[in-house]
C-alpha positions, 0 to 999 in steps of 0.5 A: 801346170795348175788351174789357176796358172791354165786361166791367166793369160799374158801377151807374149811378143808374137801377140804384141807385134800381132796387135800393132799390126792391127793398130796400124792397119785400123790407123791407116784406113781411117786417116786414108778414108778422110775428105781429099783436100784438093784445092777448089777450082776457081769460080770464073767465067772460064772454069764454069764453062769448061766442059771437057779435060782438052779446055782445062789443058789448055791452060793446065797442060805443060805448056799452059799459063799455069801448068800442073804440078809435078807428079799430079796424076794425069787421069784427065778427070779433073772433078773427081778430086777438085771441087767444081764452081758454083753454076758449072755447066758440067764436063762432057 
């Protein structure tokens, strides 16, 4: 092997599936490092008012005027993804 041929390097295919492994790991943390976007609660009397996950049920249980939907995750911390009203009391 001559000197010339030790220095010039060419990407083989383990190198190639090594770099798109890295592509798509840096991809997919920063399209899943965005903003959530949840819908923002609404700015009512009855939604600024509402201090505990029982009150929000009430309405958005599966018996509720208007439920939530399927496969929404059921943590029961409602402000963490949705964006509180102007003036809410705040939730116990």
């Amino acid at each position: 092997m001559t000197e010339q041929q030790k220095l010039k390097w060419q990407p083989g295919r383990r190198d190639l599936l090594f770099f798109g492994i890295i592509a798509i790991v840096v991809l997919t943390l920063v399209l899943g490092s965005s903003e959530r976007k949840t819908k923002p609660v609404p700015d009512d009397e009855m939604h600024r008012t509402a201090t505990s996950r029982d009150a929000c049920m009430t309405c958005h249980g599966s018996d509720g005027v208007s439920p939530q939907p399927k496969g929404h995750i059921k943590g029961g911390q409602c402000f963490q993804c949705h964006q509180q009203p102007k003036h809410w009391a705040g939730m116990q």
